[in-house]
C-alpha positions in Angstrom: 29.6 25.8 -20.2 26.4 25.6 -18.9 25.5 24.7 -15.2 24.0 21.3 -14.9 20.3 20.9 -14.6 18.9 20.0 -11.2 18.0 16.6 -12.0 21.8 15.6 -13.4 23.2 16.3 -10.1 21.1 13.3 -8.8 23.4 11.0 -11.1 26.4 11.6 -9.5 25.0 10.6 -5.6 27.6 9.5 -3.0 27.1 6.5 -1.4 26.3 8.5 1.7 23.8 9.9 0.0 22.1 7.0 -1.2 22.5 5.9 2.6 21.3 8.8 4.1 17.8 8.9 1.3 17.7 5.0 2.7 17.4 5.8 6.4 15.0 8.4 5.4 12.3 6.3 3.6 13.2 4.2 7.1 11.9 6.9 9.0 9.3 7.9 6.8 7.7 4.4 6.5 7.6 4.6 11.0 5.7 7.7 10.1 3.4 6.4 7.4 2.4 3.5 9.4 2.3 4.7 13.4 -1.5 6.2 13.5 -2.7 3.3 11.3 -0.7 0.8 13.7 -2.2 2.6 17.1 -5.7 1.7 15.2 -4.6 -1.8 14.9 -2.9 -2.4 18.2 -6.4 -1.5 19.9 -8.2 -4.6 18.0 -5.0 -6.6 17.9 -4.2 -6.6 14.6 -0.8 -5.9 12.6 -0.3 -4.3 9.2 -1.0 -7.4 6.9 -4.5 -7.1 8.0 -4.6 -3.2 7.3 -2.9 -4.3 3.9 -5.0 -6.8 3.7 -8.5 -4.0 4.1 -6.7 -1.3 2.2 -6.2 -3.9 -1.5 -9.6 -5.5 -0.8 -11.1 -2.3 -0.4 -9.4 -0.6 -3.9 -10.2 -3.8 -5.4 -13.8 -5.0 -4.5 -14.1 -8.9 -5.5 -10.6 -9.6 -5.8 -10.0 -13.1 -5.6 -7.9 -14.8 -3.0 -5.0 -15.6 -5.6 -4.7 -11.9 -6.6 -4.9 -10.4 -3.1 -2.0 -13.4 -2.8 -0.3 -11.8 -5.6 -0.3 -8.0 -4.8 1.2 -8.4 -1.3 3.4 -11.3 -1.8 2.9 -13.1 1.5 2.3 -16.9 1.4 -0.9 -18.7 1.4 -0.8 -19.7 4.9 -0.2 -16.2 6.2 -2.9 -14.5 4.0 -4.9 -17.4 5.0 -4.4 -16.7 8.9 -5.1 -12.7 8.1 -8.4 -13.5 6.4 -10.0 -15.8 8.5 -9.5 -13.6 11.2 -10.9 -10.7 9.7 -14.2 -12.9 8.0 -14.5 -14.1 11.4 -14.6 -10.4 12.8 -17.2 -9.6 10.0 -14.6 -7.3 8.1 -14.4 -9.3 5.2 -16.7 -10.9 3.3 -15.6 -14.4 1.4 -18.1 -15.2 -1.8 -18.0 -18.5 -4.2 -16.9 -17.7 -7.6 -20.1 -17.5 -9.6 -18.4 -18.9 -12.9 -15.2 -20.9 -11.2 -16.6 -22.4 -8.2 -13.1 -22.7 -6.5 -12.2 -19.1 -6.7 -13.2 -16.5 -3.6 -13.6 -13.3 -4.2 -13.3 -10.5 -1.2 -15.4 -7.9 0.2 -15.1 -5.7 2.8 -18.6 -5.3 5.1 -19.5 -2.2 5.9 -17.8 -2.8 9.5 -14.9 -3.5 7.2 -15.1 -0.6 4.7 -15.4 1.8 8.0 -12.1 0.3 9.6 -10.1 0.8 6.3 -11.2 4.6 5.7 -10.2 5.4 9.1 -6.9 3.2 9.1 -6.7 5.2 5.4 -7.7 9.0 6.7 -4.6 9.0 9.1 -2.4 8.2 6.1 -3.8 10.5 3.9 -3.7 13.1 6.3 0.0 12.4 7.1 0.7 12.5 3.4 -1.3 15.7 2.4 0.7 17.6 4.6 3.8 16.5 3.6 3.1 16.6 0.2 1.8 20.0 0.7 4.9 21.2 2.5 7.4 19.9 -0.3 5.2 21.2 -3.3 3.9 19.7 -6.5 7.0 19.0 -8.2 8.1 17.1 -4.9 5.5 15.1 -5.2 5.4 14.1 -9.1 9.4 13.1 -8.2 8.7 11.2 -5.3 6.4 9.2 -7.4 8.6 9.2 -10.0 11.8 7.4 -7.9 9.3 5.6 -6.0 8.0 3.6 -9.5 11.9 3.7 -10.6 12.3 1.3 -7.7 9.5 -0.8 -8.2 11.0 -4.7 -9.7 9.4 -4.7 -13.2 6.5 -7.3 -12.3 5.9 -4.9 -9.4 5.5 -2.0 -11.6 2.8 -4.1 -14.2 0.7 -4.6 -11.0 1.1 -1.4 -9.5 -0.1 0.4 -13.0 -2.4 -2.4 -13.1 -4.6 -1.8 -9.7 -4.3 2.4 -10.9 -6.0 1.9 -14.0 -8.4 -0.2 -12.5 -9.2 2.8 -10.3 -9.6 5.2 -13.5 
């Protein structure tokens, strides 16, 4: 009888397990967001702003309604995060040129400068650990990471990636 391969162990996780990988993605997400949230604490703002740069940044001219869509916050809270970032002169707000009741976002160069330094901390973070765990780490990690994704999040997550090409 053959010895099981390494990924068939993974079917037969204890619930301590399961609790213990839970605590860790915890932990992990403190670690993802702490440098970008030092940025933010110093011009008083939270993470739905730095959400808010990073998805209006990957997607230049996104309108209101899909920026409402990706992060799943409600109108009047990705209301509140925009005007205060138009009003700071991060974002730009334009009139749909074919549906006059559409806005479609920009980030301003003030803007685009704020999200790649928000963005170099977490890329930095991540290279490293991704270098330290190795390649087939990291195709896992994505791996289990879409696994959890709700269906509909999955369609808009492989959505905004092929829009990047």
């Amino acid at each position: 009888m053959r010895a099981p391969a390494s990924g068939e162990t993974l079917l037969y996780l204890t619930d301590e397990q399961l609790r213990q990988g839970a605590e860790a993605m915890f932990f992990a997400y403190r670690g993802f967001t702490a440098d970008p949230d030092r940025i933010l604490a110093t011009l008083s703002y939270g993470r739905a702003h730095h959400r808010a740069l990073h998805f209006i940044n990957g997607a230049p001219g996104t309108t209101v309604n899909n920026l409402l869509a990706t992060l799943g916050v409600t109108k009047q809270s990705l209301n509140r995060v925009l005007r205060t970032l138009i009003e700071d002169g991060l974002v730009e707000s334009r009139v749909g040129r074919v549906d006059k009741r559409e806005r479609h976002l920009f980030l301003t160069e003030e803007g685009k400068a704020l999200e790649r330094e928000l963005g170099d901390a977490q890329r930095a973070r991540m290279r490293a650990a991704y270098k330290q765990a190795g390649p087939e780490a990291v195709a896992g990690f994505r791996r289990v990471l879409e696994a959890m994704m709700d269906p509909d999040m999955r369609r808009q997550y492989q959505s905004l990636r092929e829009g990047r090409g």
